[in-house]
C-alpha positions in Angstrom: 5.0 -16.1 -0.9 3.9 -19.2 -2.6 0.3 -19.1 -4.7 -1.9 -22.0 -4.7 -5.8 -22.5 -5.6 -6.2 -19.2 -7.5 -8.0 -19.6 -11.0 -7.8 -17.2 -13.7 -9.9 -14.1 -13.0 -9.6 -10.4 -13.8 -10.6 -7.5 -11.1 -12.0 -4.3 -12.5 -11.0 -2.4 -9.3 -14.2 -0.2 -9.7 -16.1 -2.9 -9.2 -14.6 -3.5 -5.6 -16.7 -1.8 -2.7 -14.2 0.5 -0.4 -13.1 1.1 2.9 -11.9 4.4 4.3 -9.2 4.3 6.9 -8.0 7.3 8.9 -4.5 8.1 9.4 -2.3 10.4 12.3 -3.3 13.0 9.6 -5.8 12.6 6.2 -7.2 9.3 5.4 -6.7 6.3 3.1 -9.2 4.3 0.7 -8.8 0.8 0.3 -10.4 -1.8 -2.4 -9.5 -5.3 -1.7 -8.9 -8.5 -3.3 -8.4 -11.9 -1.0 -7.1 -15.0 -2.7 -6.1 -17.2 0.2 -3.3 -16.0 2.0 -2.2 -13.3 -0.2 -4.1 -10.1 -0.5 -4.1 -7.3 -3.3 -5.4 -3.6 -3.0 -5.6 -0.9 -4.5 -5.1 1.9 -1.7 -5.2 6.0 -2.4 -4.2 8.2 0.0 -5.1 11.5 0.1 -3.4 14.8 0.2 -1.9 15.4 3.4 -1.9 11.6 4.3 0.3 10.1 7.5 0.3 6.4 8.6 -0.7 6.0 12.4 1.4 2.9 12.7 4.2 1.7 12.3 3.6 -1.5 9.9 5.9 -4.7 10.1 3.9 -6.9 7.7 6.2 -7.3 3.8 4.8 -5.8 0.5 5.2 -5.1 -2.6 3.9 -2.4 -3.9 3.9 0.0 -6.7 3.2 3.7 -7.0 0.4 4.3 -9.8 0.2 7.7 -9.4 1.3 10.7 -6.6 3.7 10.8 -4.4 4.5 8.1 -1.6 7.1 9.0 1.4 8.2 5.6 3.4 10.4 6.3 6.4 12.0 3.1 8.0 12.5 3.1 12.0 15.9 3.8 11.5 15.2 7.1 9.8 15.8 6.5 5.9 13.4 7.9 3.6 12.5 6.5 0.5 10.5 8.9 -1.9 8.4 6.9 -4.5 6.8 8.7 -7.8 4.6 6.8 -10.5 6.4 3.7 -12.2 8.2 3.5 -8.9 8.0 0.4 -6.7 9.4 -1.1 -3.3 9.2 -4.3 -1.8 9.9 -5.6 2.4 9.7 -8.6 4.0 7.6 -9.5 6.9 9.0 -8.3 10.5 12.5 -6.8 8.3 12.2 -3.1 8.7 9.5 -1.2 10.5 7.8 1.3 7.9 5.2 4.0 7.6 4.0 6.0 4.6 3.2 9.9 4.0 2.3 11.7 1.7 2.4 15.6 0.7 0.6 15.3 -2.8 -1.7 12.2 -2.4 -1.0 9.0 -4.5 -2.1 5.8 -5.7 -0.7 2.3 -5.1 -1.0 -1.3 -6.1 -0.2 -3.2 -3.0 0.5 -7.2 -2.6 1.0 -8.4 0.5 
């Protein structure tokens, strides 16, 4: 990832209207930030949540608060708690995300 053409700004994230995705099971709420090519959110899933895809694109992203379950295509489970991060490259290792308790991410991708 390379940044280019981005001034200085802050985000206050409350600021930022949301969207509201469903998943296989519960739902996720997404606010959105677009500079160019690279795009930062801050996503919360809710209790009970389950991906209904299996995702190839890379992030980083870090667990703010919850409980976030990624499972890999090749069965490994990663369990992330808050102050806990991951990162994936693009088209690496197909991933999708649970979670039992809910949580709260910071996601660049």
């Amino acid at each position: 990832m390379e940044m280019h053409n981005i001034p200085f700004g802050t985000t206050n994230w409350d600021d930022i209207e949301t969207e509201r995705f469903e998943g296989e099971n519960g739902f996720a709420i997404w606010r959105t930030q677009r500079f160019g090519t690279i795009r930062s959110r801050i996503v919360e899933y809710s209790p009970g949540y389950m991906a209904d895809h299996w995702c190839n694109k890379g992030h980083i992203l870090f667990c703010l608060e919850g409980q976030l379950h990624t499972e890999l295509k090749d069965g490994r489970v990663f369990t992330l708690k808050a102050g806990m991060s991951y990162q994936v490259a693009d088209n690496t290792e197909p991933h999708r995300s649970y979670s039992d308790i809910g949580a709260r991410l910071f996601i660049v991708d």
